[in-house]
C-alpha atoms as a printed R data frame, in Angstrom:
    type eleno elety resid chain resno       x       y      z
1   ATOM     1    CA   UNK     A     1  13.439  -1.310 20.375
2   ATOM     2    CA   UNK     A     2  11.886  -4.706 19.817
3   ATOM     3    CA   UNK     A     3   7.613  -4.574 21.176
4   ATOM     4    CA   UNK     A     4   6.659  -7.415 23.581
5   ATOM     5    CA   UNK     A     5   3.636  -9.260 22.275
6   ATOM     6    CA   UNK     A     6   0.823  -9.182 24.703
7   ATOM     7    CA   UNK     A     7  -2.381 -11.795 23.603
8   ATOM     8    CA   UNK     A     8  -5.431 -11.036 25.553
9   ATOM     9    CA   UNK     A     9  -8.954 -11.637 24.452
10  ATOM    10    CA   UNK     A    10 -12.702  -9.705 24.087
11  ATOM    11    CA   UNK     A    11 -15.183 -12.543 24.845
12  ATOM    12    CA   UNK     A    12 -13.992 -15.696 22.605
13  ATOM    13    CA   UNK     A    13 -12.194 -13.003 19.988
14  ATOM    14    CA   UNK     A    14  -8.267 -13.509 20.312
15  ATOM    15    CA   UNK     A    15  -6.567 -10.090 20.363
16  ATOM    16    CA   UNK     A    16  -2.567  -9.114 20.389
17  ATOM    17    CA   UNK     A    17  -1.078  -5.947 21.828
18  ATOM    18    CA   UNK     A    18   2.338  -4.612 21.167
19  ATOM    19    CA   UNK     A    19   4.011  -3.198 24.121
20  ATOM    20    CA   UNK     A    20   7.232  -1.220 24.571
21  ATOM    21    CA   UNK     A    21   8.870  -0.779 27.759
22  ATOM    22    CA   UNK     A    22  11.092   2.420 29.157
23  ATOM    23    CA   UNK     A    23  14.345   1.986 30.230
24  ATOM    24    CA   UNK     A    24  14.334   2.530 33.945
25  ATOM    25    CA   UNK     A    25  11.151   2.765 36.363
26  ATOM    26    CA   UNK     A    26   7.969   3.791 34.224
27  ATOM    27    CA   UNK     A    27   6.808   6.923 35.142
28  ATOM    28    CA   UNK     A    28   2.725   5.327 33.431
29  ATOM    29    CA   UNK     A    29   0.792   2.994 31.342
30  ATOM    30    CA   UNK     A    30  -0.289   4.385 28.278
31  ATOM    31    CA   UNK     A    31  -2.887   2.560 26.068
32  ATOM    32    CA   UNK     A    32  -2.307   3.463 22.166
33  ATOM    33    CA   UNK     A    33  -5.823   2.913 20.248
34  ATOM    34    CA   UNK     A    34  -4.961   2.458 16.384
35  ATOM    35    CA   UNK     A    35  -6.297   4.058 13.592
36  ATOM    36    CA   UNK     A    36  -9.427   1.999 11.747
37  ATOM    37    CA   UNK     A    37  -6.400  -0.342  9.820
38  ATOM    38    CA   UNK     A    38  -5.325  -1.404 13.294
39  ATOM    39    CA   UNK     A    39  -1.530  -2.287 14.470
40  ATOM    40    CA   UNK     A    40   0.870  -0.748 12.225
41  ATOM    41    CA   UNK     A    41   4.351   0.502 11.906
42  ATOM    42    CA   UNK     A    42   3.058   3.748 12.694
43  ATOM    43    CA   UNK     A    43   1.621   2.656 15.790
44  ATOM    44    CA   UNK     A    44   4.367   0.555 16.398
45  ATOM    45    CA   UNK     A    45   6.146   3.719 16.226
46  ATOM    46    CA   UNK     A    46   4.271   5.552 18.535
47  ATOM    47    CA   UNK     A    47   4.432   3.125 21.492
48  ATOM    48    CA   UNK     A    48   8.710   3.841 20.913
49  ATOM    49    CA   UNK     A    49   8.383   6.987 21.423
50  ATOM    50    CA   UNK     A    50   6.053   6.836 24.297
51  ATOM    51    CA   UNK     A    51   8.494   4.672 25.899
52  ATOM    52    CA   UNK     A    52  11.397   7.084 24.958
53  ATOM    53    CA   UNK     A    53   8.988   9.231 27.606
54  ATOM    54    CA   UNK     A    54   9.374   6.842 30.018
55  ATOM    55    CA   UNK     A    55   5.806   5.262 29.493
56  ATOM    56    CA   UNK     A    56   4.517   1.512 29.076
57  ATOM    57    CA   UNK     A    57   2.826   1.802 25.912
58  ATOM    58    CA   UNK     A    58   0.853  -0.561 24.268
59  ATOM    59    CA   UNK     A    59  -0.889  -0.627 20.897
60  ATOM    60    CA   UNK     A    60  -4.370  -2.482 21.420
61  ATOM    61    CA   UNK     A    61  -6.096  -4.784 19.011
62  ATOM    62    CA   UNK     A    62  -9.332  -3.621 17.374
63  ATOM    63    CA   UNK     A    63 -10.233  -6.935 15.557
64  ATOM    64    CA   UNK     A    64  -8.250  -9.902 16.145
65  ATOM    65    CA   UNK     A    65  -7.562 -10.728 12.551
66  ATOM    66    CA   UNK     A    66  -5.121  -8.816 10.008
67  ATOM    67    CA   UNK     A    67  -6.272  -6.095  7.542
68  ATOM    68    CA   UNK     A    68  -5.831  -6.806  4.076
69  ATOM    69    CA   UNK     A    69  -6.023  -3.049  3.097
70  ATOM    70    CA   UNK     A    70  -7.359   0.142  3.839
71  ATOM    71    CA   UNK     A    71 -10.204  -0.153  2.195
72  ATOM    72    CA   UNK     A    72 -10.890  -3.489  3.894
73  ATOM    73    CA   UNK     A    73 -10.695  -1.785  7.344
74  ATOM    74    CA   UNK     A    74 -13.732   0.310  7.038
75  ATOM    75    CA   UNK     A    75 -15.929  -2.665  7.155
76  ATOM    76    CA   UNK     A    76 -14.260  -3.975  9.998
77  ATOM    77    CA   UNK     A    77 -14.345  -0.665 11.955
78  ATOM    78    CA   UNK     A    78 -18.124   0.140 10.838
79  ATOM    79    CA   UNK     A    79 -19.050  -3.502 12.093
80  ATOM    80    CA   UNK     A    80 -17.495  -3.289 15.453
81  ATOM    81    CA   UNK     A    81 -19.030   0.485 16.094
82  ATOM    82    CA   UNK     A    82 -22.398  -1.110 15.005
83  ATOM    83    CA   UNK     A    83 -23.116  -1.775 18.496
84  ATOM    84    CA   UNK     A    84 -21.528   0.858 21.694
85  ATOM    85    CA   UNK     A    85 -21.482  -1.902 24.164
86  ATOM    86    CA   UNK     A    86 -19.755  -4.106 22.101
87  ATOM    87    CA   UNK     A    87 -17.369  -1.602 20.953
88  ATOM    88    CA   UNK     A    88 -17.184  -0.074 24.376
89  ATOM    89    CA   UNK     A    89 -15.891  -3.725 25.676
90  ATOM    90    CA   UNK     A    90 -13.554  -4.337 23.269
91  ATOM    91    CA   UNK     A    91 -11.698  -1.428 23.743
92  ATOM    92    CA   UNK     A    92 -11.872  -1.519 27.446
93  ATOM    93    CA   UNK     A    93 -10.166  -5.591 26.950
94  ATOM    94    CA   UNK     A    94  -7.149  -3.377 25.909
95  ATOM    95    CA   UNK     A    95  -6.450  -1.259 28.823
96  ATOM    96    CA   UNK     A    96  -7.177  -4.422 31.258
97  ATOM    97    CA   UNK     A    97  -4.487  -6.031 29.059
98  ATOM    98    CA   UNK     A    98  -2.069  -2.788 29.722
99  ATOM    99    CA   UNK     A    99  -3.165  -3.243 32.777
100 ATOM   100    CA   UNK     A   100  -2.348  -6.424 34.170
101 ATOM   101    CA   UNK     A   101   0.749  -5.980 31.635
102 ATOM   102    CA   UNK     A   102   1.748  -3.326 34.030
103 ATOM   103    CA   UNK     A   103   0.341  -3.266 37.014
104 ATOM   104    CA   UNK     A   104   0.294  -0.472 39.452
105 ATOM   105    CA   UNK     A   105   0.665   2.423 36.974
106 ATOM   106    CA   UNK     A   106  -1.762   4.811 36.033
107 ATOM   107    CA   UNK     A   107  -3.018   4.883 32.933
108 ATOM   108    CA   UNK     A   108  -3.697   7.058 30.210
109 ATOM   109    CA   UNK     A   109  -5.116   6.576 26.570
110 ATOM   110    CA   UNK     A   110  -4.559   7.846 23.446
111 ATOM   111    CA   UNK     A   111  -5.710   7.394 19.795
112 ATOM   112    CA   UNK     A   112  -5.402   7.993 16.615
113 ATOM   113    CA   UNK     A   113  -8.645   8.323 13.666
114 ATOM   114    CA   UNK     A   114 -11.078   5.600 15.059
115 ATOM   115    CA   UNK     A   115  -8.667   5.197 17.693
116 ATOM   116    CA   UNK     A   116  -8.622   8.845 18.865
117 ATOM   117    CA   UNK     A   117 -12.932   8.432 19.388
118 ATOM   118    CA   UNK     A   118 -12.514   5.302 21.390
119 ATOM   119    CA   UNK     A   119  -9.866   7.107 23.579
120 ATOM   120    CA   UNK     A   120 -13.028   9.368 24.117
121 ATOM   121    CA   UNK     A   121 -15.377   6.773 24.796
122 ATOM   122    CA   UNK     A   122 -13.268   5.342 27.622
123 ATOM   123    CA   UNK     A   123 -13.309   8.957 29.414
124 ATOM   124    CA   UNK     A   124 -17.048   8.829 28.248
125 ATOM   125    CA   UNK     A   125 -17.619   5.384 29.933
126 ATOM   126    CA   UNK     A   126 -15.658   6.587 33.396
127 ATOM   127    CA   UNK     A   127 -12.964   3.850 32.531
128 ATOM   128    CA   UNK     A   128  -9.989   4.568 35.076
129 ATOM   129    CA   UNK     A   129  -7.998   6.487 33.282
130 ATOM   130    CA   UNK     A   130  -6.364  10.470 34.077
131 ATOM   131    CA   UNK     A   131  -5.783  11.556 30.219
132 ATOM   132    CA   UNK     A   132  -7.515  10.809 26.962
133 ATOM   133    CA   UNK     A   133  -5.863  12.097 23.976
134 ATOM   134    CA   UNK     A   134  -7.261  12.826 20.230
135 ATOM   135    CA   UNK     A   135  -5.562  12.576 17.159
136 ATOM   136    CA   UNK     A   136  -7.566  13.485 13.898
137 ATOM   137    CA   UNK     A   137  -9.739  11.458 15.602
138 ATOM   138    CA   UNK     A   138 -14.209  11.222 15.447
139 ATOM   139    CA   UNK     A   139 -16.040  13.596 18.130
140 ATOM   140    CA   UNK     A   140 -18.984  11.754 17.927
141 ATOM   141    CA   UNK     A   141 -20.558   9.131 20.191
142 ATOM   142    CA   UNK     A   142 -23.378   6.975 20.452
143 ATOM   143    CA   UNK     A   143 -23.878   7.293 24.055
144 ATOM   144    CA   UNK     A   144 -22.583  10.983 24.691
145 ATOM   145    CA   UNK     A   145 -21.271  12.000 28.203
146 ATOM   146    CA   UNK     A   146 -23.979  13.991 30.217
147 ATOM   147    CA   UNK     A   147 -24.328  16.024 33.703
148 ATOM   148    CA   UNK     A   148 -25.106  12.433 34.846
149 ATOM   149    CA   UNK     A   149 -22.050  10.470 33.586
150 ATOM   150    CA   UNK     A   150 -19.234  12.813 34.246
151 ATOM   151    CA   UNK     A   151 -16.080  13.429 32.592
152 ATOM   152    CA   UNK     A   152 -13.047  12.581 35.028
153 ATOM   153    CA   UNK     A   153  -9.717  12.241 32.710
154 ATOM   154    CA   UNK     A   154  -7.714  15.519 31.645
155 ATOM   155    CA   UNK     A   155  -8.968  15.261 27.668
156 ATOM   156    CA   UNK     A   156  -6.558  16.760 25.004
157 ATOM   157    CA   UNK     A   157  -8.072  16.350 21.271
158 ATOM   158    CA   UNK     A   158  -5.735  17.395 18.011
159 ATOM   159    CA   UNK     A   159  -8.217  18.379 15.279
160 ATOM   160    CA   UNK     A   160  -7.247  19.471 11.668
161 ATOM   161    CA   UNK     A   161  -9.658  22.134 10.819
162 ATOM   162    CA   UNK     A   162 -10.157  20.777  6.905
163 ATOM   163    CA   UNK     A   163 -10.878  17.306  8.353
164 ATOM   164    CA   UNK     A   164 -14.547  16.929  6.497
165 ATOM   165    CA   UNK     A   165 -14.911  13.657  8.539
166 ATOM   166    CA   UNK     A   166 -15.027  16.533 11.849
167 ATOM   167    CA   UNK     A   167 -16.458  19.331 10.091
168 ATOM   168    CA   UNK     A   168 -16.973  22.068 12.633
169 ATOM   169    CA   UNK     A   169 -20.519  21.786 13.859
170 ATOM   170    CA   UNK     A   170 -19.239  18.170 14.949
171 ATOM   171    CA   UNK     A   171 -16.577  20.079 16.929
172 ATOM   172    CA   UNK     A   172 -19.058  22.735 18.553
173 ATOM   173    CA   UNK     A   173 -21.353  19.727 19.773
174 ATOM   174    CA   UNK     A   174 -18.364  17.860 20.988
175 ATOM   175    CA   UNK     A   175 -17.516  21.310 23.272
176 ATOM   176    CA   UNK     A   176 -21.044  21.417 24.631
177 ATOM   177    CA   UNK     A   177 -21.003  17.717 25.643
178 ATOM   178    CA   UNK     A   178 -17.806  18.279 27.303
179 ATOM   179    CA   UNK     A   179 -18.913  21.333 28.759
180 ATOM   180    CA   UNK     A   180 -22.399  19.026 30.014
181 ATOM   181    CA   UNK     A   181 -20.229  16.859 31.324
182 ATOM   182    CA   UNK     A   182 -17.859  19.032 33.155
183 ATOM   183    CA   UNK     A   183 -14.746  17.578 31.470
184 ATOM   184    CA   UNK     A   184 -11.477  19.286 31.339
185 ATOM   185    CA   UNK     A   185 -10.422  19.622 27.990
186 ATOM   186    CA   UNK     A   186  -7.952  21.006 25.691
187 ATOM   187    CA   UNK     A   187  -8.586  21.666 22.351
188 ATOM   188    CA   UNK     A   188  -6.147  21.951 19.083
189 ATOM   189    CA   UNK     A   189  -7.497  22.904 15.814
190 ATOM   190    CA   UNK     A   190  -4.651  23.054 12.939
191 ATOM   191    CA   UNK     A   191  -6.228  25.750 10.171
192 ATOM   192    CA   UNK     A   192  -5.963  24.047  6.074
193 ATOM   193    CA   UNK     A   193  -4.999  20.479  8.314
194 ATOM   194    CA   UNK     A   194  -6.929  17.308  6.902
195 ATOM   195    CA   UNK     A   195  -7.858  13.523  8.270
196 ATOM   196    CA   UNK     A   196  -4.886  11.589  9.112
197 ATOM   197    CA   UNK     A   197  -2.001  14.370  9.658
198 ATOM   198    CA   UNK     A   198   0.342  12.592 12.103
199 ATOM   199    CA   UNK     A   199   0.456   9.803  9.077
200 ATOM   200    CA   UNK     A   200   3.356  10.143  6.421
201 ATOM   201    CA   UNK     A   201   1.775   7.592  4.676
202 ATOM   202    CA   UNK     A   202  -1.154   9.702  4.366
203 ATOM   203    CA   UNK     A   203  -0.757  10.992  0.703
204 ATOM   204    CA   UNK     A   204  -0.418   7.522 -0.717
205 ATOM   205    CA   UNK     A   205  -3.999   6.425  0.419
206 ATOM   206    CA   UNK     A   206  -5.537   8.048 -2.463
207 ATOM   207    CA   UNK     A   207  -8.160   9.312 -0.396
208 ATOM   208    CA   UNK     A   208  -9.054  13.117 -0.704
209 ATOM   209    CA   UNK     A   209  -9.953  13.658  3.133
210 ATOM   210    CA   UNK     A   210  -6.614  12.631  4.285
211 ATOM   211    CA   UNK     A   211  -3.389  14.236  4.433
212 ATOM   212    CA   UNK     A   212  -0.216  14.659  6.351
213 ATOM   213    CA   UNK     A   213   0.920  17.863  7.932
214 ATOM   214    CA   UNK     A   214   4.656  17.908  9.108
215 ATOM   215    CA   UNK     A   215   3.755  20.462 11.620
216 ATOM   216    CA   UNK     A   216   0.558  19.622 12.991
217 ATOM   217    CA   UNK     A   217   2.221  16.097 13.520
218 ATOM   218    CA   UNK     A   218   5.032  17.923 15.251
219 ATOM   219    CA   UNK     A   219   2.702  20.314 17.233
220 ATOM   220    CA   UNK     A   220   0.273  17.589 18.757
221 ATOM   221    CA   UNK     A   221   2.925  15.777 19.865
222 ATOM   222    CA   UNK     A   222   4.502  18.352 21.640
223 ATOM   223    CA   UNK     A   223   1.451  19.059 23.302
224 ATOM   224    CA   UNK     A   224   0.827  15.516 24.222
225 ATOM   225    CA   UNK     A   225   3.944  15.428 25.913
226 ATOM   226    CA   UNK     A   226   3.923  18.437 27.408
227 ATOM   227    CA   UNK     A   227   0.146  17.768 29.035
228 ATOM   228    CA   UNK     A   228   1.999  14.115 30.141
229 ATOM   229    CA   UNK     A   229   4.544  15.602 32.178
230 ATOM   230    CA   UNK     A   230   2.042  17.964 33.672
231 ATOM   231    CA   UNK     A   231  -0.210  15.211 34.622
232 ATOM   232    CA   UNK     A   232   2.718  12.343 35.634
233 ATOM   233    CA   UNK     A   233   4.735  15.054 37.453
C-alpha cells in the first residue's frame, strides 16, 4: 500500500505526513506520532496496518527536515521539547493536518518513544481526541494534567518494565496524575521489556536501554486494537 503525502506546516516550518487509507468507509482518523528519528519504515508500517483496521492513519512530522542518524535525532527532539508550547503546537499541526485530511472522523492518537509522550500531551492539552495510546513511550510532562485540566480521551500506555528511560517511580507519578486528573487509563507493563520493543531494528542501535521484544510488540498491539474496536464500535 503506497502512503499519500500530506505537507502541512507549524508556523513558517514545512512539515510532511504520510497517510494510508482503508479500503472501504473508514471506521476513524488515527494520528501516528513517531519515535524521536521521525518518519520511518517502521512508522510507515504502522499507518498499513492501521489502515488494514479500517483507520486513516497518518504519520506526523516532528521536524520538517530529515534525520541523518539516531544519534542526530536527540538534538532535534531535546530542542523542540525545550519549550511545551512550542512542542505542544507542533504536534497539534499534525492532527489538524489528519484532520482536514479526513474530515468528519474522530480521531485518535498514538505514539511511539517521544511519540508515545506527545500522544499524552494532546490528552493532557484537551486536544479533541477519544484515545491516546503509549508505546515505550516518556510519562513525563512539563505541564502535567491536574483536577483543573481534565483528562477526556480513553488512555492506553505499553510500558516495558526494564525501560531505565521510565523507571518505575516515573510510572507511579504518571498514575497519580492520571488519577488527579480523572483520566481513564489502561496500563501495560511487560516484566525484563526495555526502550524501544515494538522496533526490530532495536538491537542494531547499539544503545543498551533499547531492545526489541517479539511479544510485547505482539501484545500491545493486540491491545491497541482490541481497545479500538471497543471505542469505534
Amino acid at each position: 500500500m503506497s502512503l499519500e503525502r500530506i505537507d502541512y506546516a507549524h508556523g513558517d516550518v514545512a512539515l510532511t505526513g504520510w497517510l494510508a487509507r482503508p479500503e472501504g468507509t473508514p471506521r476513524g482518523a488515527i494520528l501516528i506520532l513517531p519515535t524521536i528519528a521521525n518518519v520511518n519504515a517502521g512508522m510507515e508500517q504502522r499507518a498499513r496496518m492501521l489502515a488494514d483496521q479500517g483507520f486513516v492513519a497518518m504519520v506526523a512530522d516532528f521536524y520538517g527536515e530529515p534525520v541523518e542518524s539516531f544519534e542526530a535525532s536527540f538534538p532535534l527532539g531535546n530542542a523542540l521539547r525545550a519549550d511545551v508550547d512550542h512542542y505542544r503546537a507542533r504536534i497539534t499541526a499534525g492532527l489538524d493536518a489528519l484532520a482536514k485530511a479526513a474530515p468528519e472522523l474522530t480521531l485518535s492518537a498514538i505514539g511511539y518513544c517521544m511519540g508515545g509522550q506527545a500522544a499524552l500531551e494532546l490528552a493532557r492539552m484537551g486536544a479533541p481526541i477519544v484515545l491516546a495510546a503509549s508505546f515505550h513511550g516518556l510519562l513525563t510532562s512539563d505541564r502535567p494534567a491536574t483536577a483543573e485540566t481534565p483528562i477526556k480521551p480513553r488512555l492506553l500506555i505499553c510500558h516495558g518494565d526494564a525501560d531505565p528511560l521510565v523507571p518505575r517511580e516515573q510510572v507511579l507519578d504518571f498514575w497519580k496524575e492520571m488519577d488527579a486528573a480523572s483520566g481513564n487509563w489502561h496500563f501495560h507493563a511487560y516484566a525484563g521489556v526495555k526502550h524501544g520493543f515494538t522496533d526490530p531494528d532495536s538491537e542494531a542501535r547499539g544503545k543498551d536501554f533499547l531492545g526489541y521484544n517479539a511479544s510485547a510488540d505482539r501484545q500491545s498491539w493486540l491491545a491497541l486494537t482490541a481497545l479500538l474496536d471497543e471505542i469505534y464500535s
